[in-house]
C-alpha positions in Angstrom: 0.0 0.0 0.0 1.2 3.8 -0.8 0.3 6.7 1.1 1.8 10.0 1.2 0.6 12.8 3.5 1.2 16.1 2.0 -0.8 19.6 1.5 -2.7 19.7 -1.5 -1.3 21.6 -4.1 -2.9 25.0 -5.5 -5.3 24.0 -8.5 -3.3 25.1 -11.8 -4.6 23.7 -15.2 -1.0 24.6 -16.9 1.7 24.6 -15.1 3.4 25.8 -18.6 1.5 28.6 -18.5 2.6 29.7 -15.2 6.3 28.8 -16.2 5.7 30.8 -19.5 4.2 34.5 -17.5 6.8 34.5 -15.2 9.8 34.6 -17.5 8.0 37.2 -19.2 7.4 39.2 -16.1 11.1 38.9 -15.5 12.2 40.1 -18.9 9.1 43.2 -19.8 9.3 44.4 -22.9 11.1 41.9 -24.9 9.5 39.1 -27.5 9.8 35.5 -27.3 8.2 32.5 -29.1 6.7 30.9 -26.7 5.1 27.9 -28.6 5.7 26.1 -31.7 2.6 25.3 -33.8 2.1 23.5 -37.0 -1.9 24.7 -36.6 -2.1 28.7 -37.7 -5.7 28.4 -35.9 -3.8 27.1 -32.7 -1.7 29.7 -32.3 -3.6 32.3 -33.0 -6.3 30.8 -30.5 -3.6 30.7 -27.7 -2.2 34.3 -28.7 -6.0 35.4 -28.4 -6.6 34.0 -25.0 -2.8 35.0 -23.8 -4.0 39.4 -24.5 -7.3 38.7 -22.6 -6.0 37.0 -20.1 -8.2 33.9 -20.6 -5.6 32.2 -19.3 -5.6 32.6 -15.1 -1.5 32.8 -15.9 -1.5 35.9 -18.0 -3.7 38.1 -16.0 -4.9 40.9 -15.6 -6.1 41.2 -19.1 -4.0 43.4 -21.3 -0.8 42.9 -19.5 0.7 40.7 -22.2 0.9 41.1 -25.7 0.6 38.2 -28.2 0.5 37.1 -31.6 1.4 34.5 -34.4 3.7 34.4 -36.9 4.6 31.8 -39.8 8.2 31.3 -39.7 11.0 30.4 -41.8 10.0 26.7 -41.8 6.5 27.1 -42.4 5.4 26.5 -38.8 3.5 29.0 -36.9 5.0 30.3 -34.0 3.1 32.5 -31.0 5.4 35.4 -29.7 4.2 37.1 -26.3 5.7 39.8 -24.1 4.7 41.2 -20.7 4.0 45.0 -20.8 2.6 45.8 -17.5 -0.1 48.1 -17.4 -2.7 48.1 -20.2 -2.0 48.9 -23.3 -4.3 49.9 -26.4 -3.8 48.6 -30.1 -1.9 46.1 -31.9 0.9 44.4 -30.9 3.9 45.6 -32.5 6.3 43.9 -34.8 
């Protein structure tokens, strides 16, 4: 028989997510690909959810920039950056 008494660990759906915000946060400003996709609609989807901060890791909403880009290969890639406080407008290139 196995038992292990421990606290129960905070609920987190993605600990990627988590992993992902917070070396953003530690690096503001700067772009980074965050995710390979071979699905355009993927990436876009997650770059969507990433600015409204439909994911719990990338709150409060506006305090990331995202978007996707088709790279050299032909994969699409999503490229996020923490900004802080709310900004207006598309991201920039």
């Amino acid at each position: 028989m196995y038992v292990r008494f421990e606290p129960l660990p905070a609920a987190r759906r993605s600990q990627w997510a988590y992993d992902v915000a917070d070396e953003l946060r530690r690096r503001t400003g700067e772009w980074a690909c965050i995710a390979d996709n071979e699905d355009a609609n993927r990436a876009s989807n997650l770059a969507h959810r990433i600015r409204n901060g439909q994911l719990v890791a990338f709150r409060p909403s506006g305090s990331f920039e995202a978007t996707s880009r088709t790279v050299g290969d032909g994969s699409t890639c999503v490229y996020a950056r923490h900004i802080g406080a709310q900004h207006s407008g598309e991201p920039s290139s």
